[in-house]
C-alpha positions as CSV (number, residue, x, y, z in Angstrom):
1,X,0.0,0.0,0.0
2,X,1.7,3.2,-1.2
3,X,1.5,6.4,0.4
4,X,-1.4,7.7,-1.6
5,X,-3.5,4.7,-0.3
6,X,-2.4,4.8,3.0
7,X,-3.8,8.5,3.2
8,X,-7.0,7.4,1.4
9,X,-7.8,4.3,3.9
10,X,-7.1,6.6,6.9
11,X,-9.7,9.5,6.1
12,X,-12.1,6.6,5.2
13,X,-11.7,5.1,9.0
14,X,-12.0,8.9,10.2
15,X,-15.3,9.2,8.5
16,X,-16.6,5.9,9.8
17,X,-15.7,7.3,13.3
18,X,-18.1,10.2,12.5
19,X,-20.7,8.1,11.1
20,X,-20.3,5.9,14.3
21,X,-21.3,9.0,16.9
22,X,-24.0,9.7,14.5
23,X,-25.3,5.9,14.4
24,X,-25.3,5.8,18.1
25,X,-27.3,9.2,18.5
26,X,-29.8,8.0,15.6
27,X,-30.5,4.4,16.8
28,X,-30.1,4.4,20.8
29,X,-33.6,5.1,21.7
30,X,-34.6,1.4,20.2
31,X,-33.0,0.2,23.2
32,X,-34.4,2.2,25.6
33,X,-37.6,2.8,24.5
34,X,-39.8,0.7,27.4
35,X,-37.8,2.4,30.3
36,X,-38.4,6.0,28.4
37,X,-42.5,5.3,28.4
38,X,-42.2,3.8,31.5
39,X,-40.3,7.1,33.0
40,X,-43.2,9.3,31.4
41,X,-45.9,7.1,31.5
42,X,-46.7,6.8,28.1
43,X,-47.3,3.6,25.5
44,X,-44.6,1.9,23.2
45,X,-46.1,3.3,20.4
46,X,-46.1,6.6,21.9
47,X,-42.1,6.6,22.8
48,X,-41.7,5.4,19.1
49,X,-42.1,8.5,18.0
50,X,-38.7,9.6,19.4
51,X,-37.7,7.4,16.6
52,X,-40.2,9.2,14.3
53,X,-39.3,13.0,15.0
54,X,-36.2,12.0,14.4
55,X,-36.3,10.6,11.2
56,X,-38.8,13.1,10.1
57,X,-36.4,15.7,10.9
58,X,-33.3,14.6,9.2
59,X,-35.1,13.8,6.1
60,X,-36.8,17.5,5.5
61,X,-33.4,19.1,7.0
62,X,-30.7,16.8,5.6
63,X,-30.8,17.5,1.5
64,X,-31.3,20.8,1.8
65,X,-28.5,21.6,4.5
66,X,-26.0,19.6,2.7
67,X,-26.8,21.3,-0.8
68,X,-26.5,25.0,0.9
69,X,-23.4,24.0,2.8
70,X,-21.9,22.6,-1.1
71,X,-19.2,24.9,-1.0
72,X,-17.8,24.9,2.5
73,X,-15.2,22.6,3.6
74,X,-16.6,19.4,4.5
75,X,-14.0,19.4,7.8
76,X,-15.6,22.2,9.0
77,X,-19.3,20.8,7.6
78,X,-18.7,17.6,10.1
79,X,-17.4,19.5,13.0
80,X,-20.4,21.6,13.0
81,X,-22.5,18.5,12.6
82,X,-21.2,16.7,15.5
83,X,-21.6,19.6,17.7
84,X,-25.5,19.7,17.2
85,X,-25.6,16.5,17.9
86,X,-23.5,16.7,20.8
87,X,-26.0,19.5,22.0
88,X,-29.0,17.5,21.2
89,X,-27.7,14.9,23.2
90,X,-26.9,16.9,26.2
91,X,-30.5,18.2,26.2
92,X,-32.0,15.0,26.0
93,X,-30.1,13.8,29.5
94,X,-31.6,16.8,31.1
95,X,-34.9,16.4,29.2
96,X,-37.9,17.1,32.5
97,X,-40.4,16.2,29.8
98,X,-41.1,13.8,27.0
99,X,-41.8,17.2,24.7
100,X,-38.4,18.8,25.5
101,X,-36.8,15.2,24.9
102,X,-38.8,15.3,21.1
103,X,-37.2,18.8,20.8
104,X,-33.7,17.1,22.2
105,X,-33.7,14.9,19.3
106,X,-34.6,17.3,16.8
107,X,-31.1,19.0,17.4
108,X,-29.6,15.6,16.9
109,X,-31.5,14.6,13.8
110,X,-30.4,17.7,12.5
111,X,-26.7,17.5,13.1
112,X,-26.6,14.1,12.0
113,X,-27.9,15.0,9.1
114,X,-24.9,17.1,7.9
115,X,-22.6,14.2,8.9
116,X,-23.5,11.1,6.9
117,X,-23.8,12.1,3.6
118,X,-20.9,14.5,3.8
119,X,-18.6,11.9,4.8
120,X,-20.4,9.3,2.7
121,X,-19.6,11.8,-0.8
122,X,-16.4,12.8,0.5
123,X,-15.4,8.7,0.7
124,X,-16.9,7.7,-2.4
125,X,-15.3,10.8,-4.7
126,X,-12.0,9.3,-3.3
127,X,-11.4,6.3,-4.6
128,X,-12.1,4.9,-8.5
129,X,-15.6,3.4,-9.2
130,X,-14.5,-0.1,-9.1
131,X,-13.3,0.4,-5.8
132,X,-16.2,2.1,-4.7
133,X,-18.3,-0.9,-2.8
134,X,-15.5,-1.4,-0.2
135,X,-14.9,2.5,0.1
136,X,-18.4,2.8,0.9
137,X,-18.4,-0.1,3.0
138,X,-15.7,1.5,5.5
139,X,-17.2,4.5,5.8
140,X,-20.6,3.2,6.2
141,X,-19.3,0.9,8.9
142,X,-19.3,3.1,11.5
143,X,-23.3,3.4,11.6
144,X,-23.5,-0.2,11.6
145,X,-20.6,-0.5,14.4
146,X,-22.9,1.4,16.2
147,X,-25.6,-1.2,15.7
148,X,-23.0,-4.1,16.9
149,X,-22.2,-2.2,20.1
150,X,-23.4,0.7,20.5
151,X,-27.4,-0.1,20.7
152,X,-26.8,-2.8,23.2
153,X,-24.8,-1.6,25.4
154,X,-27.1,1.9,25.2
155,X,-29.5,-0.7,26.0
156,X,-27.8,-2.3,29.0
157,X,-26.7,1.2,30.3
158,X,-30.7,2.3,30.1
159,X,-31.9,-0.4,31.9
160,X,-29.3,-0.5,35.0
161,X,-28.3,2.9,35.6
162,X,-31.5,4.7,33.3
163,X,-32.1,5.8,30.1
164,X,-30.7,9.3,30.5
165,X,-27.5,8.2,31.5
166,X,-27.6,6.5,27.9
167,X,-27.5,9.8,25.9
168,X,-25.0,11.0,28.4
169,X,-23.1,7.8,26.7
170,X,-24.2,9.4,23.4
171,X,-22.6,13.0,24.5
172,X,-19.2,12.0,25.4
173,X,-18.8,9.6,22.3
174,X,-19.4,12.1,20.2
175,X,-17.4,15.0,21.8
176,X,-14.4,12.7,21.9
177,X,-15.0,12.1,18.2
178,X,-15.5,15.7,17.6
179,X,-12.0,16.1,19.4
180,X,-10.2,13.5,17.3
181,X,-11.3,14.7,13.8
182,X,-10.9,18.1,14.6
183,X,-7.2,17.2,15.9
184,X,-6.7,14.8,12.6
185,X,-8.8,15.5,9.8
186,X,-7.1,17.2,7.1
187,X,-8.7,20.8,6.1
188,X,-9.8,22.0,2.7
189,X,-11.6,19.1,1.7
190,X,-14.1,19.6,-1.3
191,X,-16.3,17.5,-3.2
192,X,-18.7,17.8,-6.1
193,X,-19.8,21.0,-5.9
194,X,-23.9,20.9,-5.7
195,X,-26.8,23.7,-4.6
196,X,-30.2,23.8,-4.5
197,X,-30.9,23.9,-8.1
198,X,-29.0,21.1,-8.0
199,X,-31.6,19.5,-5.3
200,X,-34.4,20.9,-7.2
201,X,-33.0,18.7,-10.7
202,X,-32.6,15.8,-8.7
203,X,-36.5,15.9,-7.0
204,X,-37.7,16.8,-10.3
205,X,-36.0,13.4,-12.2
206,X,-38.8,10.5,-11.9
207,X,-35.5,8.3,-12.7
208,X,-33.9,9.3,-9.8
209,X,-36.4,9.8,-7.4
210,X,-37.8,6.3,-7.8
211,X,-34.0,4.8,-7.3
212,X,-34.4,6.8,-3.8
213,X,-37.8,5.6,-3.0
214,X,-36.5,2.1,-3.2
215,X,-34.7,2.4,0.0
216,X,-37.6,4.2,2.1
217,X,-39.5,1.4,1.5
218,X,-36.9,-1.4,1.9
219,X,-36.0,0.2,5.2
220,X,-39.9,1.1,6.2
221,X,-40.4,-2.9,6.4
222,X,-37.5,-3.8,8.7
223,X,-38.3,-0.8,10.5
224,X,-41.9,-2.0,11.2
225,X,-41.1,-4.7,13.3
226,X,-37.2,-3.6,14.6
227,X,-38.6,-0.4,16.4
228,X,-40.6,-2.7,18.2
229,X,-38.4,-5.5,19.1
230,X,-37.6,-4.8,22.2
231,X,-41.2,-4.8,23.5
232,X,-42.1,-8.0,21.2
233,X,-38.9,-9.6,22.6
234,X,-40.7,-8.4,26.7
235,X,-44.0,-9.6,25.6
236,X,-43.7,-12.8,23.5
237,X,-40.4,-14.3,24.7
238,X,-40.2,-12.6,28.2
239,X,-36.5,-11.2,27.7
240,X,-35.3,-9.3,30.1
241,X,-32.6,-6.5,30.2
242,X,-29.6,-8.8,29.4
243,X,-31.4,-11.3,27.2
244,X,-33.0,-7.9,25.2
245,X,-29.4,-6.5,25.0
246,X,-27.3,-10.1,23.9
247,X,-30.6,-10.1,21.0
248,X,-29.3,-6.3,20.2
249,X,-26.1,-7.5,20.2
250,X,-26.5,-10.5,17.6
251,X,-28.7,-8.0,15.6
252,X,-25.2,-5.6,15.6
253,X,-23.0,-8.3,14.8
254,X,-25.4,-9.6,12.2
255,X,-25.1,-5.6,10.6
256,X,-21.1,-5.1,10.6
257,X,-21.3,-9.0,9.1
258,X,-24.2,-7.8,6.3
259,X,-22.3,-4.1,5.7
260,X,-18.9,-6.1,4.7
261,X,-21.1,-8.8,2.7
262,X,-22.7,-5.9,0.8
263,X,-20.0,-4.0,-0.2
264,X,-18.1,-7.6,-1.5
265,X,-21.2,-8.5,-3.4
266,X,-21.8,-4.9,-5.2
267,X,-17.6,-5.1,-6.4
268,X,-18.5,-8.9,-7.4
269,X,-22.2,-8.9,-8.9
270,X,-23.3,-5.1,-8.8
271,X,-25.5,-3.2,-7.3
272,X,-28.7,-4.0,-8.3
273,X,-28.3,-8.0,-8.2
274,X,-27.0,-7.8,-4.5
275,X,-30.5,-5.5,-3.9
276,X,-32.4,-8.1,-5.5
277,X,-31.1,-11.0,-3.5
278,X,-31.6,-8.8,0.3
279,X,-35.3,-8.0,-0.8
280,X,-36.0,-11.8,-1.4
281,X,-34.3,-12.5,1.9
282,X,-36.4,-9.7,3.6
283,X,-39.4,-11.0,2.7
284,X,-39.0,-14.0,3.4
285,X,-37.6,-13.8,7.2
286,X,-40.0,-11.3,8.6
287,X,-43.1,-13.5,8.8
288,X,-41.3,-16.3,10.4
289,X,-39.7,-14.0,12.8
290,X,-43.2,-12.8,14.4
291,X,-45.7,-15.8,13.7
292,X,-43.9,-19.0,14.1
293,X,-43.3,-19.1,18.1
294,X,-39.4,-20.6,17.9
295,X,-36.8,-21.7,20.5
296,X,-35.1,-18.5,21.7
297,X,-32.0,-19.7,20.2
298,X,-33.6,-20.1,17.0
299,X,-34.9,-16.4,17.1
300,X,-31.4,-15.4,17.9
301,X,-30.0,-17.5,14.9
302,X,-32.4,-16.0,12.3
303,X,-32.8,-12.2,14.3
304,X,-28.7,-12.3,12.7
305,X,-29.3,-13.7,9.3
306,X,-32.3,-10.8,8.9
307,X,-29.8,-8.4,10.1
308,X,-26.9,-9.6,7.6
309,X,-29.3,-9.2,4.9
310,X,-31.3,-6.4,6.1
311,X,-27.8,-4.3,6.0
312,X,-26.3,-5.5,2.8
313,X,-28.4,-3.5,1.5
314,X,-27.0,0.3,2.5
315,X,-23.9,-0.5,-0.1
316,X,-25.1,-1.4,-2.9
317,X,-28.1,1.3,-2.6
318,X,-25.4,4.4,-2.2
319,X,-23.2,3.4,-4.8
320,X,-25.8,2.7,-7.6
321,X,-27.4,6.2,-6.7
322,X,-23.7,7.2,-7.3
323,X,-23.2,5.4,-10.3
324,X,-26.7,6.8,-11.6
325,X,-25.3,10.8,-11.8
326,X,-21.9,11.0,-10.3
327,X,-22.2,14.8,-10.7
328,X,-25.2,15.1,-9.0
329,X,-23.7,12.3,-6.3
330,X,-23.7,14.4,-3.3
331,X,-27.3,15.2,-3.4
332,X,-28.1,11.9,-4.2
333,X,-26.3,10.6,-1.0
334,X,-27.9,13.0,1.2
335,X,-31.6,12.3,-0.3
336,X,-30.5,8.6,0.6
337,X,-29.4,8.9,4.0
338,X,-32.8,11.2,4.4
339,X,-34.8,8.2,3.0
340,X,-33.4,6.0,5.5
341,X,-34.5,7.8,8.0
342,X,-38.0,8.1,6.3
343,X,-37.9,4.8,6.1
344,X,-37.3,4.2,9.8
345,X,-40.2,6.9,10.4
346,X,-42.8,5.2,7.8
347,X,-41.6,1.3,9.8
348,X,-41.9,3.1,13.3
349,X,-45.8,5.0,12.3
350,X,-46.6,1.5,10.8
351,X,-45.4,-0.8,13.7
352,X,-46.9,1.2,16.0
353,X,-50.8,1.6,14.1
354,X,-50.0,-2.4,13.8
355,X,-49.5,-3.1,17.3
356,X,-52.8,-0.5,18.4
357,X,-55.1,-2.6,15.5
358,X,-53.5,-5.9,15.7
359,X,-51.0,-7.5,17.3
360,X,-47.0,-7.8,17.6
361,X,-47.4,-11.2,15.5
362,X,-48.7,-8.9,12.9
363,X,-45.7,-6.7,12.4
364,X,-43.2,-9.5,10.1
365,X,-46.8,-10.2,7.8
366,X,-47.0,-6.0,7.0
367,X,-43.3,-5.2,7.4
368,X,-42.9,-8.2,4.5
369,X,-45.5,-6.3,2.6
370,X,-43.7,-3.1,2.6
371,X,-40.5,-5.0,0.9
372,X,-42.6,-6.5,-1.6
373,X,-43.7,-2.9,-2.4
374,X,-39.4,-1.9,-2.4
375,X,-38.8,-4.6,-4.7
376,X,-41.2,-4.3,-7.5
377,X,-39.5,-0.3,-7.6
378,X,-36.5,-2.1,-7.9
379,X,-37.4,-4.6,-10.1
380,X,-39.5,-1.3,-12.8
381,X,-36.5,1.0,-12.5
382,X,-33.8,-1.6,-13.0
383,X,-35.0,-1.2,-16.8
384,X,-34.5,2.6,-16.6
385,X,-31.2,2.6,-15.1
């Protein structure tokens, strides 16, 4: 590995580091969510709007922030970034209401937004297109490094010492990442240069738009029943604080596992083929998981092999947005790591109307719906493209 590389790989870990404070700040809550409507009397459903406001928030926020910040150094975009988030978090520990904790995680949505897709277009404008699935995947690792260990610890934290105490976790994290890119990143880093006509072309493309859609969906169904698993796992199984967090923890594992796997597929069979093959698997795990009543083992085993697949899927999604109109690539990225977070907010509004109608065994039945739905975009667009 020449110099040149050696450069390259280390400002892709840096960026994973910041995509690791922001995964942490993003996902958390799942964790925690019973001891948060247990601390303010509210429903499940209720304290799944935490996830909600959240995701609503980055996804109205995020394209536009990152278009009107296109010319700025992106060192200086991420520092900023991290510090709302770092302030959101803050307020959240100190939070005397569920309200003020909403508004809490407003400011985090908000800084996390600027994050994630700058360091996601700053790591895939780096390296050559046939290099991009693994660039992608290093960089994207950090948010699902955060799934491995961040969520369930977050989770074990909330339930012994209180769910506060977990976005206190959140708050130093990402101050000591703060500290180490601002003391390591290089300055003057620029990428493709976008605006908001540029946004404005982009939500105006069917072509494009559709290819974003695809994502919103795919993540809407695992969404559906993963905001609620904690509370399914309390009510069906009776887990209990460490048997919810080791379940969080195989679910983590089972992302870091599925990020790598997607990456290797997109370099091997492309982009589209790997989406096809992590729809099929979607659809088919998700029923099992919340009808057929299995040995907790079992539900372990297969809670993993829907986690590999269900993040294979980030990869391959970013770098065929990239691949679609690398000029407009920034944008595109930004609109994708909004639609994520639609996603999570369309799974989280669904799970909970499912769980208020029906029942928790009803979640994998709809959240496999909404997958079907993803793939037959992907399956009409893949003509297009």
């Amino acid at each position: 590995m020449n110099q040149f590389e050696t450069s390259v790989r280390r400002l892709h870990l840096l960026l994973a580091l910041a995509n690791f404070a922001v995964g942490l700040g993003a996902f958390v809550v799942i964790g925690v969510l019973s001891p948060i409507a247990n601390s303010f009397g509210i429903g499940a459903s209720d304290a799944g709007w935490l996830m909600t406001i959240y995701a609503i928030t980055y996804a109205l926020s995020s394209p536009v922030l990152v278009a009107i910040t296109g010319s700025k150094d992106r060192a200086h975009v991420l520092f900023f970034g991290l510090s709302l988030l770092i302030f959101g978090s803050v307020l959240a520990i100190f939070s005397p209401n569920f309200s003020v904790l909403l508004v809490a995680r407003v400011f985090m949505a908000v800084g996390s937004g600027l994050v994630t897709p700058v360091a996601t277009a700053v790591g895939a404008a780096s390296v050559s297109s046939e290099h991009r699935g693994s660039a992608l995947a290093t960089v994207f690792g950090g948010l699902t490094m955060a799934q491995a260990f961040g969520i369930p610890a977050g989770a074990w934290i909330g339930y012994v010492f209180g769910w506060r105490f977990t976005f206190g976790v959140v708050a130093i994290l990402a101050s000591v990442c703060l500290f180490i890119l601002y003391r390591s990143i290089a300055r003057g880093i620029v990428a493709q240069h976008n605006s908001l006509s540029t946004l404005k072309e982009v939500i105006l493309s069917p072509r494009l738009m559709v290819a974003v859609l695809f994502i919103v969906l795919f993540m809407g169904g695992i969404f559906t029943f993963y905001t609620y698993l904690t509370p399914f796992l309390e009510i069906k199984y009776g887990v209990q604080k460490i048997g919810v967090t080791s379940i969080l923890l195989i679910f983590g594992v089972g992302a870091i596992v599925g990020n790598k796997l997607g990456g290797l597929l997109t370099d091997k069979i492309g982009a589209v083929r790997t989406l096809l093959i992590v729809c099929i698997a979607q659809i088919l795990i998700l029923p099992i998981l919340t009808l057929v009543q299995l040995p907790l083992v079992a539900i372990g085993i297969l809670i993993f092999v829907w986690s590999v697949f269900g993040w294979s899927s980030q990869v391959p999604q970013q770098a065929r947005l990239a691949a679609l109109d690398p000029k407009r690539a920034p944008v595109l990225l930004a609109l994708h790591s909004a639609s994520i977070y639609v996603g999570t907010s369309l799974g989280a509004l669904v799970g909970g109307k499912v769980i208020q109608l029906a029942d928790y065994e009803t979640l994998g039945v709809v959240a496999s719906g909404i997958v079907i739905i993803s793939l037959s975009l992907l399956i009409g667009s893949k003509q297009k493209e």
